[in-house]
Structure formats: structure tokens, C-alpha cells
C-alpha positions as CSV (number, residue, x, y, z in Angstrom):
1,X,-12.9,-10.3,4.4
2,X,-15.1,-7.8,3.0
3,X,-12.8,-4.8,1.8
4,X,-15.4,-1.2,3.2
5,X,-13.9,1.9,3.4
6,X,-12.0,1.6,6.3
7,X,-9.8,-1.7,5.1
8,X,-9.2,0.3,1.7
9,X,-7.7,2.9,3.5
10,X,-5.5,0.5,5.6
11,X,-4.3,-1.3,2.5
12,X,-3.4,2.3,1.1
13,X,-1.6,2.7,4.4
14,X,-0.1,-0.7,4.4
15,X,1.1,-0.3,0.6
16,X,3.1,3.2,1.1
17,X,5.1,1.6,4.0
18,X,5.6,-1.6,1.8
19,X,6.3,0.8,-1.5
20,X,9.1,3.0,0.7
21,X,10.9,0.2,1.6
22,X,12.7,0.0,-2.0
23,X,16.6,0.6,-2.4
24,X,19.2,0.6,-5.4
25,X,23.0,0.0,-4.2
26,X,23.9,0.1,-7.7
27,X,22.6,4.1,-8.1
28,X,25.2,7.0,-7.5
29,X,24.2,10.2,-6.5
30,X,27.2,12.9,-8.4
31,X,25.8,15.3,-5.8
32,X,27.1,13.6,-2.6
33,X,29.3,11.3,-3.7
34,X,27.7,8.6,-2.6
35,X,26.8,4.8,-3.9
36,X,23.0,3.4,-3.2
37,X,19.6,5.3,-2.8
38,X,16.6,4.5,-1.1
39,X,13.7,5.7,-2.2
40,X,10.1,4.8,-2.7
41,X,8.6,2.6,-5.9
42,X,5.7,4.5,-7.9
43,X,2.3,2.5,-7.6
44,X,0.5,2.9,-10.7
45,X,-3.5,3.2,-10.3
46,X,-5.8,2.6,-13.2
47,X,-7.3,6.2,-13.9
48,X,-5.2,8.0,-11.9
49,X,-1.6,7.4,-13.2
50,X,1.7,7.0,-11.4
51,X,2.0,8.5,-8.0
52,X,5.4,8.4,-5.5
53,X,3.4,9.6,-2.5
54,X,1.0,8.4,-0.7
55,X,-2.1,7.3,-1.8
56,X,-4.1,7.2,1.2
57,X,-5.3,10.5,0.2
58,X,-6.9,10.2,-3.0
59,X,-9.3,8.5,-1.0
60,X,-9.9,5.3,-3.5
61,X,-13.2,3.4,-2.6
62,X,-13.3,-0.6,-2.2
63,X,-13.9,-1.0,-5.9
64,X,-10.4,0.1,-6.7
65,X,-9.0,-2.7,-5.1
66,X,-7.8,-4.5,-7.8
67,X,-6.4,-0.8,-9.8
68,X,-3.5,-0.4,-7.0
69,X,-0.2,-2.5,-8.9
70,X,3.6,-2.5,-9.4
71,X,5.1,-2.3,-12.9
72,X,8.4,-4.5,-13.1
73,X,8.8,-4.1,-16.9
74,X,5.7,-6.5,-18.6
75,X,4.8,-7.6,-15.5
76,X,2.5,-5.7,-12.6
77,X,2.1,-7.0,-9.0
78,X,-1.3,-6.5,-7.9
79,X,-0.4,-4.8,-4.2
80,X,-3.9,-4.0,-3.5
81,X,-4.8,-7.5,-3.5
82,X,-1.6,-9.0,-2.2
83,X,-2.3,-6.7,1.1
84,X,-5.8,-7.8,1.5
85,X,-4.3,-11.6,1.3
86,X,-1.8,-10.9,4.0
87,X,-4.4,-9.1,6.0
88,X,-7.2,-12.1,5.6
89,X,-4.0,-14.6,6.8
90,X,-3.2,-12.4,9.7
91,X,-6.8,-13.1,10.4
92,X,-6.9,-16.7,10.0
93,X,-3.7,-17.2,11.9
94,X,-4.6,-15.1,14.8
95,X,-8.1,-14.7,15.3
96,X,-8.4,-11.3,14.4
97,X,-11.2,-9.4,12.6
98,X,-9.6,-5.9,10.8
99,X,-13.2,-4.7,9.9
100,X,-13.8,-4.7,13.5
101,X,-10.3,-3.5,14.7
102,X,-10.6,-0.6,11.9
103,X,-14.5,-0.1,13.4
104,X,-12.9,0.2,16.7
105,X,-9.8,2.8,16.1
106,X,-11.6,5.4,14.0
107,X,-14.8,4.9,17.6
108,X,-11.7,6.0,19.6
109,X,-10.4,8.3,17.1
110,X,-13.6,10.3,17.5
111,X,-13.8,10.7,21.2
């Protein structure tokens, strides 16, 4: 899959619902008085820093791909990347084509 403009901004998409879906039962809030939080892990992006929100609108071109990644610690998880795997599978698996699907939403979008 070639990653244009429109599948970068899908993997940004994709990667806030995948980075909001974090949760910590151990945490206690003194506030409410409650046990566990949910809340949303910070994507780091070479030249840009740590961010908690979303990212789809820095507007990051194609060549940033591989700049989107977790820190755990001394370890990072490339999510950029891992997206556009999961996304080229989907493809394989199911016949689909997201460059064209992406071509097609944003054709409708405009009418």
C-alpha cells in the first residue's frame, strides 16, 4: 500500500482510537474516591514532541510515517507502521483497496 495523504490521515485517525483505549486499575483518583482511570497514552512524534490529543490535526504528511511511536520505558512501538500493517492485511484478507475507499469518502464528502 502506498501511504498518500489520505491513508496518513486514517492511520492518525486509527492511532487516537487505538491510543484512548489505555486504562490503569491500579491508579486512585483522591478526588472521587475511586480506583482505576482510563485515559489516553501520549504518542510521541519525532519533531513535534509528546501529544495526548489527537494528532490528526497536525496534519503529518506520508513521510512521517515511521515518526508516530509509543514509549514503554527503552522501548517504542512504532504505531504508525503497525497501522499501515493491519490496514495492508485487512486488504489482503478481504479484497479491499483503502487508497481507493479513502478516494471515494472524501468524493462523497465534497458533494
Amino acid at each position: 500500500m502506498k501511504v498518500n495523504q489520505d491513508i496518513m490521515n486514517l492511520i492518525c485517525k486509527l492511532e487516537y482510537r487505538i491510543g484512548d483505549t489505555c486504562a490503569n486499575s491500579d491508579s486512585y483518583n483522591g478526588w472521587t474516591d475511586e480506583w482505576g482511570a482510563d485515559f489516553r497514552y501520549p504518542v510521541t512524534i519525532d519533531g513535534h514532541g509528546k501529544f495526548r490529543g489527537r494528532i490528526d490535526d497536525l496534519g503529518l504528511e506520508p513521510e512521517s510515517l515511521g515518526d508516530i511511536y509509543y514509549k514503554f520505558g527503552a522501548n517504542e512501538m512504532h504505531i504508525g507502521y503497525g497501522i499501515k500493517h493491519v490496514l495492508e492485511e485487512l486488504e489482503d484478507l478481504y479484497g479491499l483497496d483503502f487508497v481507493k475507499l479513502e478516494a471515494e469518502r472524501k468524493a462523497k464528502a465534497q458533494k
